[in-house]
Structure formats: C-alpha cells, structure tokens
C-alpha positions as CSV (number, residue, x, y, z in Angstrom):
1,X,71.0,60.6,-93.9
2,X,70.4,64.2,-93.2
3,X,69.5,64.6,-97.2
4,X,67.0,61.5,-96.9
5,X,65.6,63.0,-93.0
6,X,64.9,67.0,-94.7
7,X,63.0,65.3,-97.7
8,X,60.9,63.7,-95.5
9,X,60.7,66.7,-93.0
10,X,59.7,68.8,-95.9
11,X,57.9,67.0,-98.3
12,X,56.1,69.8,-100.0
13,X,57.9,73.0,-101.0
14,X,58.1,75.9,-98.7
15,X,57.2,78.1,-101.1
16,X,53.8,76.0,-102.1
17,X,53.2,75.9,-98.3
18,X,53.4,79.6,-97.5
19,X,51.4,80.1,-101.0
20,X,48.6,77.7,-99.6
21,X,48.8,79.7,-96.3
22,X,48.3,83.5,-97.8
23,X,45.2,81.8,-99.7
24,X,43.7,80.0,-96.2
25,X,44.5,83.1,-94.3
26,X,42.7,85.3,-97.1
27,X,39.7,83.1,-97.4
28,X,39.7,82.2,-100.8
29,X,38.0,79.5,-102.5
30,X,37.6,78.4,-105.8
31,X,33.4,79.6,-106.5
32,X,32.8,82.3,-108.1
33,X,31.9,85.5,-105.4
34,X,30.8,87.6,-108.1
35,X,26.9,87.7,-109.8
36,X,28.8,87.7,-113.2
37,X,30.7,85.1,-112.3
38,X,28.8,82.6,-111.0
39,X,25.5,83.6,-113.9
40,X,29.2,82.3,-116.0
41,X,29.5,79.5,-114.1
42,X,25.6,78.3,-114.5
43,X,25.4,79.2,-118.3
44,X,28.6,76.7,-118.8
45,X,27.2,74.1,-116.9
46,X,23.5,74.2,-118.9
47,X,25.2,74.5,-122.2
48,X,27.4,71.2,-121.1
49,X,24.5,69.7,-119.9
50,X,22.4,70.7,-123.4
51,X,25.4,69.5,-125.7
52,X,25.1,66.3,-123.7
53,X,21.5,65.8,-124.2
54,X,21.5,67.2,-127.5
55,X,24.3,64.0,-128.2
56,X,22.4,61.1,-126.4
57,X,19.6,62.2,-128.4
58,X,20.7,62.2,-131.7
59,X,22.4,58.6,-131.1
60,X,19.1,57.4,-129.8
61,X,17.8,58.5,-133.2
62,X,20.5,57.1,-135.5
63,X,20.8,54.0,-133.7
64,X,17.4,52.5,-135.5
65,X,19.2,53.8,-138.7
66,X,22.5,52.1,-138.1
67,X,20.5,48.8,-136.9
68,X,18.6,48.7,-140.2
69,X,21.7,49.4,-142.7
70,X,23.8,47.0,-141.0
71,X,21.4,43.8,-141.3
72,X,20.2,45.2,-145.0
73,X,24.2,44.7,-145.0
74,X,24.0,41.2,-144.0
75,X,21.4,40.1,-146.2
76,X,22.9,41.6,-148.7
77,X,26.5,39.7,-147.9
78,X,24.1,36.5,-147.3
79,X,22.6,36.3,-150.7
80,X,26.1,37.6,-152.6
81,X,27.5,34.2,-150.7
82,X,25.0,32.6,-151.7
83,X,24.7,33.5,-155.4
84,X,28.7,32.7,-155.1
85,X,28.3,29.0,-154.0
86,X,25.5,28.4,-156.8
87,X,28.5,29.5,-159.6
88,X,31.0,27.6,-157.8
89,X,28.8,24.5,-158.2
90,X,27.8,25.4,-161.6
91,X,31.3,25.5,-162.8
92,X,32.2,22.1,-160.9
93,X,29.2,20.9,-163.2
94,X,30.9,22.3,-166.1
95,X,33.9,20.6,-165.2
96,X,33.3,17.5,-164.9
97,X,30.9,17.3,-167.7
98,X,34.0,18.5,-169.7
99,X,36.4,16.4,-167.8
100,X,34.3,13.5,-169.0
101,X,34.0,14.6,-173.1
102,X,37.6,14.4,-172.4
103,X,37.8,10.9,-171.4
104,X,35.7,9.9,-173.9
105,X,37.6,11.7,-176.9
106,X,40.8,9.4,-175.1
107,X,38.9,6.3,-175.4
108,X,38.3,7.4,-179.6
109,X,41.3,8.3,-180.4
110,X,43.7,6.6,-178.0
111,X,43.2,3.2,-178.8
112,X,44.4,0.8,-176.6
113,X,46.5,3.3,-175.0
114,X,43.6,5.5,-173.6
115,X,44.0,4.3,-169.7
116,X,47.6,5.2,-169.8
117,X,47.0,8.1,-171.4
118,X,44.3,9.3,-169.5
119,X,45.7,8.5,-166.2
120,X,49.2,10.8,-166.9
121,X,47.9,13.4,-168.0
122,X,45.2,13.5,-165.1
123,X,42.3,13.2,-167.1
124,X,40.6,10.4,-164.8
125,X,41.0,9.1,-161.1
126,X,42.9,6.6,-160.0
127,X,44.0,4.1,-157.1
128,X,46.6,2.4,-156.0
129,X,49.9,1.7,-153.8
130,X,51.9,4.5,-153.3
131,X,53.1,6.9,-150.6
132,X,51.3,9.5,-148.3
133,X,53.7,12.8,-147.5
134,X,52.6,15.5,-145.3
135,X,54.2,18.6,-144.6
136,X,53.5,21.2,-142.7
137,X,54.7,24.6,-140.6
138,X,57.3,24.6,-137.9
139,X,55.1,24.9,-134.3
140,X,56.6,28.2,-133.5
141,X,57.9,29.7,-136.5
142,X,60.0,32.2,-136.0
143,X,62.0,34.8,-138.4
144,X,64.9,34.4,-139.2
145,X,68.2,36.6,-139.2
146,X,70.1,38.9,-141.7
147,X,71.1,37.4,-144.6
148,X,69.2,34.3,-144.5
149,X,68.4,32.7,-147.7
150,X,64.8,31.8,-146.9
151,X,64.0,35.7,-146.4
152,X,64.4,36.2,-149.8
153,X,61.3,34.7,-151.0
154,X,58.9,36.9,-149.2
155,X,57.4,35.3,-146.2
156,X,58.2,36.7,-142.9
157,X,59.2,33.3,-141.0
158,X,61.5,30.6,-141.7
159,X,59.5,28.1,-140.3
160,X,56.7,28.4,-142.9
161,X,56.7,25.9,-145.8
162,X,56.5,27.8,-149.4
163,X,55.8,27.0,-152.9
164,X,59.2,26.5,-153.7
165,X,59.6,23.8,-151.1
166,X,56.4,22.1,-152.5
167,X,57.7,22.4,-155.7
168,X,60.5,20.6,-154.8
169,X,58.7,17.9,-153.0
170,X,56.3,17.3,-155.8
171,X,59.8,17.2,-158.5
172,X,61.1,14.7,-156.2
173,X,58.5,12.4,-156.1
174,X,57.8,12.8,-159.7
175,X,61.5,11.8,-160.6
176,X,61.4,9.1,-157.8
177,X,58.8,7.3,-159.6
178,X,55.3,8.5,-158.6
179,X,52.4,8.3,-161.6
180,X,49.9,10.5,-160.0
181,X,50.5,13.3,-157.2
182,X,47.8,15.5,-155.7
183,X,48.5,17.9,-153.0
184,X,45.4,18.5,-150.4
185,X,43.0,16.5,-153.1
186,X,44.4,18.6,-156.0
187,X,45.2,16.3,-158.7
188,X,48.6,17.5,-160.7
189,X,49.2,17.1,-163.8
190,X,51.9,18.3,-166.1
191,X,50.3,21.8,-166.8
192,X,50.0,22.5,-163.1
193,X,52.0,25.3,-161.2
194,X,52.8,25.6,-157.4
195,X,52.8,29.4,-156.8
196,X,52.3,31.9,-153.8
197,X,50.3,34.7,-153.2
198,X,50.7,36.5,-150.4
199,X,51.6,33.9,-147.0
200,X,49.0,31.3,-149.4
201,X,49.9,28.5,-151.6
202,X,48.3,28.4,-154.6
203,X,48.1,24.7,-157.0
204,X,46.2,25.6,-160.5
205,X,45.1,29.2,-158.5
206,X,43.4,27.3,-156.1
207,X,44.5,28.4,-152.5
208,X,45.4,25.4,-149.7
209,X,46.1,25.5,-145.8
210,X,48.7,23.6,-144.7
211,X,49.1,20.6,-143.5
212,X,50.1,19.8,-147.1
213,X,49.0,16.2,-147.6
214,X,50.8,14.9,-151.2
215,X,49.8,11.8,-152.5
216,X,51.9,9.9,-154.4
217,X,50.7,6.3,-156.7
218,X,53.1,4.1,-157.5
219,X,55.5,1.4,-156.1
220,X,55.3,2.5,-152.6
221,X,58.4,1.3,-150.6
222,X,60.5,1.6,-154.1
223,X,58.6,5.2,-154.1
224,X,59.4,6.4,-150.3
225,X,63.0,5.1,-150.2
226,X,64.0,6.4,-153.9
227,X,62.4,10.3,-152.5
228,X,64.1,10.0,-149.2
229,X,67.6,9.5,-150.9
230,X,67.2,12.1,-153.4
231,X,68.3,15.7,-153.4
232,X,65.0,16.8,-153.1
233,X,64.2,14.1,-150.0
234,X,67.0,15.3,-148.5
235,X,66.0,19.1,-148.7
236,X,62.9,18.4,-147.2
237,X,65.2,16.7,-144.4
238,X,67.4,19.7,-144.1
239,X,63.9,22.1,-143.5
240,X,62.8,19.6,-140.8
241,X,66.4,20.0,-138.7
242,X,67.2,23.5,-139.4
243,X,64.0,25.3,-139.5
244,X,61.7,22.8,-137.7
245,X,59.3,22.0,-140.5
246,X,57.5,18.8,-139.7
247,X,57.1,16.3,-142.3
248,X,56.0,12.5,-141.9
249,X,56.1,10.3,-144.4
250,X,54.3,6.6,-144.7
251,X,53.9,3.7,-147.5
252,X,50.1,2.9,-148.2
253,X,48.6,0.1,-149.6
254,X,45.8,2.1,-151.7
255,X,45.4,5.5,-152.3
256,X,42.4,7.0,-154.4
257,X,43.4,10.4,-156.4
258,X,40.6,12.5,-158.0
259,X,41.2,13.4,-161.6
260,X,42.0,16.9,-162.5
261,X,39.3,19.7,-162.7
262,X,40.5,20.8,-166.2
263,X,42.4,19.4,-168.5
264,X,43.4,21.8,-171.2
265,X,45.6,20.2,-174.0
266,X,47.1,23.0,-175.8
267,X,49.1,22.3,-178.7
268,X,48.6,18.4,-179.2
269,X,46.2,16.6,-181.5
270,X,45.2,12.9,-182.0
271,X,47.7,11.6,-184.3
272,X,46.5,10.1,-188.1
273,X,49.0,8.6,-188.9
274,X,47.3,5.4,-188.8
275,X,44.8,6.0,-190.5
276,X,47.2,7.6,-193.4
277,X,48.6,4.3,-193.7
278,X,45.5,2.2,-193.9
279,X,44.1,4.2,-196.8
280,X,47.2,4.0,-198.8
C-alpha cells in the first residue's frame, strides 16, 4: 500500500519537477529572445508556408492532366473491350459455320450411322432424359492441415472443388452410362480436358465459376443410381462429408446439350472400304 500511495503522491519525477521549477523561476519560454533568432524563426515559417503553396499549386495544375489521361485511358480500355467482343463473336461465327460443314461431311460419309456418330463425338446437340449434377464449394472453406492429401494439388483450401474432382465426376458418369455430358453448357466430348489454372477450372481452356452444373443424357434413374454406387459417386460423397463440398443430384425428364464449339478429328478418315468392294 505504501508503494501504490507514493506513486500516486509523486506522480511526476522529482527531478522533472525541480527541472520545471529552475526554468519557471528563470523565466524561460520557448520563443526566440534573440533578433537572429526569431528573423530564424520567421524565415522557417515563410519557407513552409512557400513549399506548401508551391505544392497545392502544382497539383492544382496536374490535376487537369491526370483527369484527361485517365478518361483517354478509359476510352481506350472501352474500345479494346469492345474490339474484343466483335472477335469473340466472329470466332463463334467461325465455329459454328465449321461445326456445321462437320455435320454435313457426317451425313456424306456416315451413312446411316451419321446421328450416332455425330451425337458421340459432340458434333450436334442433343436432348433427352438423363441426370442434372451440380457441385459446388464448401460454404466456408477452410485450409486444411499438414500433410493433407488435397494440399498437394495447389489450391489453398480444402473446401474448393478442383479439376481433378471434375474429372472424376465426368469419368463416373461417362462409365455409368451417360451419352452426352457438358459441364456449365460446355459440351464434352472425347478430346476434351478438365484442367486448372491458377484457383480456375478450365474445360477445352475455357474458364467456369462454380456452381458446376454437369449434365448428363441418358437413362436417367439407371444413370443416377449406377454414378451414385460407383467409386467415383462415392468420392464425390466422401468430399461432401469430409470437406463440406455440396453436391445435389436429380433425375430429369429432358435435358438439351449444345454441341461442341470445335470438333477437331485428328487422325481418323471416312472409311472406303465400301466403296472398295462395290467396284470390285
């Protein structure tokens, strides 16, 4: 108690308070007495006061400058965009139009075989029963701990749905039965890859936000219940529990796919072998 009564007693330091004493009793201050000193004192205060000016000045000056580069900046951005969306559409024209020869070379040389063969590799729309998946992030994803084996692929929190898990979904579904897929309106086909860049999703380099809507043609409960029992259903099931992704799947009674942007056949050809036969 005594410790707790002389700090409050003596707040301030004896020493400061005889200091501030000698300086009352001696009748200093803190202007300048001195002609020198206080001509010092004025010349500070107009060169603070000039730099000041000087400043406000200058940025009253620029800021007409800055104005005029920043909406020449705009425009600038503003006709890039729009120069941008014009090619987009142009090569959505070129698409199709191609998309369409292809179709037509199908019908040629495919015979009575062109639907089917147009419909698995992609090359048209279609419609029909099937399935409707969607999958997307955990609410609150969160990262995981040392060690876990969803850290390894790059992405910062567990709770995120990756390529690999889409590619696993799609895989499933494909083994389960389906005869069309698209993910988010992208139409798959068997040249298409699921990959990531950076925290995106990328089907045929074409970036998509979750929620990841797949759908699936085909025999739709045969469809849902053959996916849900597989390995690759089950996966999906084990992200749901342990990490919180949130997936909902449903049987439809019509589903319309778009057909794929590009089709690009590679190595095969239109067989001739009937035709060899015929002329022989």
């Amino acid at each position: 108690m005594s410790l707790l009564t002389n700090v409050m007693d003596h707040s301030l330091d004896d020493g400061y308070a005889e200091a501030a004493e000698r300086k009352k009793a001696a009748g200093a201050s803190g202007m300048p007495k001195t002609l020198r000193a206080k001509l010092g004192l004025a010349a500070g205060l107009v060169l603070a006061a000039l730099v000041v000016t000087v400043g406000a000045a200058q940025a009253r000056v620029a800021a007409p400058v800055v104005a005029k580069e920043r909406e020449e900046l705009v425009d600038r951005i503003g006709r890039e965009t729009e120069a941008a969306d014009e090619l987009e559409d142009s090569v959505d024209e070129l698409r199709a139009d191609v998309s369409a020869r292809q179709r037509e070379a199908l019908k040629h040389s495919g015979g009575s075989a062109s639907d089917l063969v147009g419909i698995l590799s992609g090359a048209v729309a279609v419609h029909g029963p099937g399935v409707k998946l969607v999958v997307n992030d955990a609410k609150e994803a969160a990262s995981g701990g040392d060690g876990d084996p969803r850290e390894t692929s790059g992405f910062s929190d567990t709770g995120r749905v990756r390529d690999r898990d889409m590619q696993r979904v799609v895989n499933g579904l494909w083994e389960s039965g389906a005869e069309a897929v698209s993910i988010n309106g992208q139409r798959l086909t068997a040249l298409s890859a699921i990959r990531a860049a950076g925290d995106a999703i990328l089907v045929d380099n074409k970036p998509l936000v979750p929620p990841y809507t797949v759908l699936a043609v085909g025999d739709g409960q045969r469809l849902s219940t053959r996916f849900q029992d597989s390995a690759d259903g089950l996966y999906l099931n084990a992200l749901q529990e342990s990490y919180g992704v949130r997936t909902g799947i449903s049987v439809e009674g019509d589903l319309r796919l778009p057909a794929a942007p590009s089709v690009t056949v590679r190595t095969a050809q239109p067989s001739t072998e009937k035709s060899e036969k015929g002329t022989s």
